[in-house]
C-alpha positions in Angstrom: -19.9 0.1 -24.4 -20.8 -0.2 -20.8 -18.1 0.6 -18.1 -18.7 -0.3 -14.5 -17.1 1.5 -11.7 -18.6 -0.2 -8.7 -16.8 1.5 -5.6 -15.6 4.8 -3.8 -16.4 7.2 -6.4 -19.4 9.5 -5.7 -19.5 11.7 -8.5 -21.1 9.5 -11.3 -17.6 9.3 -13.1 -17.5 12.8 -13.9 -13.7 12.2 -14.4 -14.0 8.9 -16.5 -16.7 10.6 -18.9 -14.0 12.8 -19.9 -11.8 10.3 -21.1 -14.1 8.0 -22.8 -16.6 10.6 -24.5 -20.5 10.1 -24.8 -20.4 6.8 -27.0 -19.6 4.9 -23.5 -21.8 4.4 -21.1 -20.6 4.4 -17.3 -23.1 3.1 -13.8 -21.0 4.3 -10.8 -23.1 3.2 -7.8 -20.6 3.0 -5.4 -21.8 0.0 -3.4 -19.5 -1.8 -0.5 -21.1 -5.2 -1.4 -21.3 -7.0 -5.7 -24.3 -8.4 -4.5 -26.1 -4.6 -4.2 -25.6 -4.7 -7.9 -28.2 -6.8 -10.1 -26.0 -9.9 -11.8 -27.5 -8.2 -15.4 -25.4 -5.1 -15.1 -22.8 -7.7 -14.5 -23.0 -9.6 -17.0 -23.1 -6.9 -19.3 -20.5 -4.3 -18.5 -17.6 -4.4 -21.2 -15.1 -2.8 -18.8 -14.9 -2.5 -14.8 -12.5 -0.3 -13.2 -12.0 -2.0 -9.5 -11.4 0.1 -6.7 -10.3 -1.9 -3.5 -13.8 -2.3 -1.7 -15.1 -5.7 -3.5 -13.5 -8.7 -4.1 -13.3 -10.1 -7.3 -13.4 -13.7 -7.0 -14.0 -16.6 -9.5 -17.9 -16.6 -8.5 -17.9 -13.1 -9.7 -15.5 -13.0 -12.2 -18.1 -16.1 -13.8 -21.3 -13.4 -13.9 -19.1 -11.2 -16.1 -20.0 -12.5 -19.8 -19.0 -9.3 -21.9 -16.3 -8.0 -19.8 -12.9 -7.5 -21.7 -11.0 -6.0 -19.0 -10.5 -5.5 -15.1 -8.5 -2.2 -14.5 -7.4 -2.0 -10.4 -7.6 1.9 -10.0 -4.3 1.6 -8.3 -1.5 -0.3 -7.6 -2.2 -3.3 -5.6 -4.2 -5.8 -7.3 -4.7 -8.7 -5.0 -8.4 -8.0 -4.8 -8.6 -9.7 -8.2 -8.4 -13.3 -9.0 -6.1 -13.2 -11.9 -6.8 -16.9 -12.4 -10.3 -16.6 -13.2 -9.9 -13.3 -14.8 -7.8 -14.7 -17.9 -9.1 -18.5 -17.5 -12.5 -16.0 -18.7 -10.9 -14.4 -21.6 -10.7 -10.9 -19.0 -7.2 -8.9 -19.2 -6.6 -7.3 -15.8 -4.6 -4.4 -15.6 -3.4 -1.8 -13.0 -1.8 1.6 -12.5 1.4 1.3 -11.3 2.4 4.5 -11.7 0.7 7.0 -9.9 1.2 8.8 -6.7 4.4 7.8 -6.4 5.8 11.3 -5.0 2.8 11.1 -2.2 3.3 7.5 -0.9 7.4 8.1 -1.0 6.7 11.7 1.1 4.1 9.8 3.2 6.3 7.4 4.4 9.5 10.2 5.1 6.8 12.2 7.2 6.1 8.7 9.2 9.7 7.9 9.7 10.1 11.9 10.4 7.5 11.8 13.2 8.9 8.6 14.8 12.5 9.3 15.0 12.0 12.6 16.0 8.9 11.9 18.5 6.4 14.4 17.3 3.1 12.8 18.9 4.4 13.4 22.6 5.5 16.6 22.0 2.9 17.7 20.3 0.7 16.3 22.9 2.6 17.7 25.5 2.5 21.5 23.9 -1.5 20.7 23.8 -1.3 20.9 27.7 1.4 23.6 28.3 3.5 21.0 28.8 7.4 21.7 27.4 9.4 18.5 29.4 11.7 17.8 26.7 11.9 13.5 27.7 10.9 11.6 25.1 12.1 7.9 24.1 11.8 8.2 20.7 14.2 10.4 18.8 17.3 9.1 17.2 19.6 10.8 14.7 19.5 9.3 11.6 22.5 9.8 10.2 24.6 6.9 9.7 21.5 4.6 10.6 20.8 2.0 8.3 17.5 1.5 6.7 16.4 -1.4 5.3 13.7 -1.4 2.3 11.5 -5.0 1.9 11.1 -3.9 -2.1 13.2 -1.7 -4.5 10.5 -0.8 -6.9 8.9 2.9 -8.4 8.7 4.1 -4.5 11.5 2.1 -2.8 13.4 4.0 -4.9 11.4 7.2 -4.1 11.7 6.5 -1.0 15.8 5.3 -0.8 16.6 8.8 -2.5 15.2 10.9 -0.1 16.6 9.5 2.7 19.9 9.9 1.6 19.2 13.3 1.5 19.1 12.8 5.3 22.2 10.9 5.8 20.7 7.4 6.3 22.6 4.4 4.2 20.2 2.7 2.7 20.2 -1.2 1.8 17.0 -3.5 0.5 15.8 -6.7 -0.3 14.3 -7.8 -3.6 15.0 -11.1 -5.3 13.3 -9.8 -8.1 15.7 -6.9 -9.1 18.3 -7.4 -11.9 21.9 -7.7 -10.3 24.0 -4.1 -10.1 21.1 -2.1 -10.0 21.5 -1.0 -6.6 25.1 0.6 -7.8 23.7 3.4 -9.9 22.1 4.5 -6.5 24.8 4.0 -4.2 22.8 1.3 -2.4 23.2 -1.8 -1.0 21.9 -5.0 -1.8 20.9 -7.9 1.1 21.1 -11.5 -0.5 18.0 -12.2 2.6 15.3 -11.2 4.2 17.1 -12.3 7.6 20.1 -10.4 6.8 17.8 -6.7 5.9 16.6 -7.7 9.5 19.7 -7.8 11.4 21.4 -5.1 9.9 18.7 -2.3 9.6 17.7 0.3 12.6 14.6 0.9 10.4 12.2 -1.1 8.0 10.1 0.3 5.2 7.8 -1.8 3.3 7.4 -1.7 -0.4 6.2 -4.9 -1.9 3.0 -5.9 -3.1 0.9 -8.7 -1.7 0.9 -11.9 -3.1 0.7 -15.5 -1.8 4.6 -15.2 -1.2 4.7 -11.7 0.7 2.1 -12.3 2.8 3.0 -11.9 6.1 6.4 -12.0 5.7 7.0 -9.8 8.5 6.1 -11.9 11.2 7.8 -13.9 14.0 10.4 -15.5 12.5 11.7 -11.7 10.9 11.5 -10.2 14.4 13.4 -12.7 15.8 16.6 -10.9 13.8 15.7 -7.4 14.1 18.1 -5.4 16.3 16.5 -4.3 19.7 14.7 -0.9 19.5 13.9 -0.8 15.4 10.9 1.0 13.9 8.7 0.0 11.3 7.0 1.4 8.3 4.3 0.7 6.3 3.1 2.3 3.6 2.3 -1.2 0.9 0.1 -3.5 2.1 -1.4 -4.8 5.4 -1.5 -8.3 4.6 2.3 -8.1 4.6 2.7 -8.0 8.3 1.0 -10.5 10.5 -0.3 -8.0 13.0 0.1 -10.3 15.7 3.3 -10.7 15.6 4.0 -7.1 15.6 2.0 -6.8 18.8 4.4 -9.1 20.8 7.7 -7.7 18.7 6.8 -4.0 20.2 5.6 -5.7 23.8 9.5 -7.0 23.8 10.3 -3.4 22.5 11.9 -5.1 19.3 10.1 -2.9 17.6 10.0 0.2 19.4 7.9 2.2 17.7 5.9 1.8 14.1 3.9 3.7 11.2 0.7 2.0 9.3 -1.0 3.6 6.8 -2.1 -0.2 5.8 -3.7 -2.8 8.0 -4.5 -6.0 7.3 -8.3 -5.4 7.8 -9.4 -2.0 7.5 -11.4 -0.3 8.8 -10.0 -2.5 12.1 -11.9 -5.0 14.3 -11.3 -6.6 17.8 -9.5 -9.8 15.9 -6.1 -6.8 15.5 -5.3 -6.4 19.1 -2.6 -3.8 18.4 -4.5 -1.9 16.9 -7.5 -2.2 19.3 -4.6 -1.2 21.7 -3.7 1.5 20.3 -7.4 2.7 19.4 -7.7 3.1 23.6 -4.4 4.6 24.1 -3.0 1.6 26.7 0.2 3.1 28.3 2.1 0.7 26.9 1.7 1.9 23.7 1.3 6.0 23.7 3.1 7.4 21.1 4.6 4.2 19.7 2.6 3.5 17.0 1.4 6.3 14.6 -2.0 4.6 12.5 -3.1 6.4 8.7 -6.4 5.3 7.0 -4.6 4.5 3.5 -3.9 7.4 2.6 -0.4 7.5 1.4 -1.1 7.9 -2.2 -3.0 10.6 -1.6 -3.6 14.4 -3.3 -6.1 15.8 -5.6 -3.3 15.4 -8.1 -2.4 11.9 -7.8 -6.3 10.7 -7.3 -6.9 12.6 -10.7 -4.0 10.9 -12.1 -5.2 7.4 -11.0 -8.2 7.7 -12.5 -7.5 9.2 -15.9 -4.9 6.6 -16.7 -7.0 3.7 -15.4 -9.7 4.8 -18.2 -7.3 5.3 -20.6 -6.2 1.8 -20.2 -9.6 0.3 -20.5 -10.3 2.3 -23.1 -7.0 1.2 -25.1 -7.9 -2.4 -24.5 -11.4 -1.6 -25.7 -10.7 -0.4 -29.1 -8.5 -3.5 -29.6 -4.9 -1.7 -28.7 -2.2 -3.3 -26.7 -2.5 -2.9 -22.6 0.2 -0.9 -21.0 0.1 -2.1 -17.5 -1.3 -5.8 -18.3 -0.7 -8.1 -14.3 -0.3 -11.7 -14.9 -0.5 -14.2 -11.9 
């Protein structure tokens, strides 16, 4: 059996080795582009575990003639045309469940460091500085925060900060009635109405055709004056441009990205670009992470081991666990 790992790793798959033993055969090249990898390997690699650097597209997908399975080494699977994938007999899977502690802590020490305007300070102190003005700290008790997605980490999330005396309300259609009562949260029947009565967003939903860019001009136009934002999901969920002229009109007042629509970013995200120069305008506003919210030797180990257990299960002819449908 041939397993393909074509991106990120750089250690030959020490990690997968472990888990499927010598009879497997693994080519981890770590490319950025499919095309640096010959279409033979392709078409003869019975399992792929997908990082997020290549896209897996139906012209792809068609070069792989012995592939059983697609595992997304993580959560988000939107790199992979699920389409294609099963039209092609491939099962795609993901892991769902991993480094869910690190992205829910991730996003507290975001909201942490702009409610309580760390980067000025901190800044500040560099230069001997100790004027205690600053525009950004709030006290969060008895603010309400708002969570686009109740999943694994929403929930995460929503539990600890309760612990700091926020109330907490989300939206997710997809979420069985009454489940929010076992938290002691509160459900919002709309996305408009998490927007108008929240002081701060968090964003937890995966990207799809329906989530993309959902937070864009027509959310902002019912967020309460002076919000913040947080995102630890996807890029592709806020349209970046939008954002820009939200925090201009200090709707949003200040924001936290570990995800951006294009990473690493270009010219085309001008808030970003912004940022990247340190306009006035902007200065401690907006706090930018390069995806690293699921991060810690412990969760990357994690993510790896189950994604080649799950091949492995599908390989030997056993049920998936984590099987994505489109």
């Amino acid at each position: 059996m041939n397993i393909l790992i074509p991106d990120v790793i750089k250690d030959n798959g020490v990690i997968e080795k472990n888990v499927f033993g010598s009879k497997y055969n693994i080519y981890a090249p770590n490319v950025r582009n499919s095309a640096e990898i010959p279409d033979d390997v392709w078409a003869n690699c019975n399992a792929i575990l997908a990082f997020d650097q290549l896209t897996y597209d139906s012209s792809l997908i068609d070069k792989l003639h012995n592939c059983k399975i697609i595992v997304r080494v993580g959560v988000g699977f939107d790199n992979v045309d699920l389409d294609s994938a099963h039209k092609n007999g491939i099962v795609v899977c993901n892991v769902p469940d991993y480094g869910t502690e690190e992205v829910a802590d991730h996003t507290m020490a975001l909201m942490l460091n702009l409610t309580r305007g760390i980067q000025k300070y901190s800044r500040n102190t560099e230069k001997r500085n100790w004027d205690r003005s600053n525009e950004l700290p709030i006290r969060l008790r008895g603010k309400k925060l708002g969570l686009l997605g109740f999943g694994r980490i929403g929930m995460a999330f929503a539990l600890r900060a309760k612990a700091f005396g926020l109330d907490v309300c989300f939206y997710d259609p997809y979420l069985a009635n009454g489940f929010e009562k076992s938290l002691g949260v509160t459900r919002c029947r709309s996305l408009e109405s998490l927007a108008m009565e929240s002081n701060i967003f968090s964003l937890h939903a995966p990207l799809t055709e329906k989530t993309k860019e959902i937070i864009g001009q027509k959310f902002f136009q019912f967020v309460k004056e002076g919000s913040y934002l947080i995102n630890t999901a996807r890029g592709g969920l806020i349209d970046i441009n939008a954002l820009f002229d939200a925090m201009q009109k200090n709707l949003i007042k200040a924001a936290a990205l570990d995800v951006l629509p294009i990473e690493p970013n270009c010219d085309s995200q001008k808030l970003i670009t912004c940022w990247e120069k340190q306009e006035d305008w902007i200065k401690d506003r907006l706090i930018i992470t390069p995806h690293v919210a699921f991060f810690s030797p412990e969760s990357y180990n994690e993510m790896r081991v189950s994604a080649a257990q799950e091949a492995k299960r599908v390989l030997k002819g056993q049920t998936p666990h984590n099987q994505v449908f489109s």
